[in-house]
N, C-alpha and C positions, 0 to 999 in steps of 0.2 A: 462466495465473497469472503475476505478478508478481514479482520477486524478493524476499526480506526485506529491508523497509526501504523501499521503493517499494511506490505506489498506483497506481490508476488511474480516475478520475473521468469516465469513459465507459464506453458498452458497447464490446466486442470483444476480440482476444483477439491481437491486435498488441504486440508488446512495448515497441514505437515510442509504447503511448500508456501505460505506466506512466513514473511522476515520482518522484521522491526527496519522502519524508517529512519532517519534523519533528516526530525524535518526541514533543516538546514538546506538541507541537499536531493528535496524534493521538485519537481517541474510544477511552472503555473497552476497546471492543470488538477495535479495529485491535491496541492495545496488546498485549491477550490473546493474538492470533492471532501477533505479532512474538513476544513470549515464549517461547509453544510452542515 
């Protein structure tokens, strides 16, 4: 898993391939799951 506020747009589970979001320009969904 990734930290709050980072994604990751491949499969694996490397922390080396989550990225910094914009929450701006995140989907309903992400937003949801950052909230929680």
């Amino acid at each position: 898993e990734c930290p709050v506020g980072t994604y990751k747009d491949v499969d694996g589970s490397e922390p080396s391939l989550c990225s910094p979001c914009a929450l701006d320009s995140l989907p309903n969904r992400a937003v949801f799951v950052y909230v929680r």
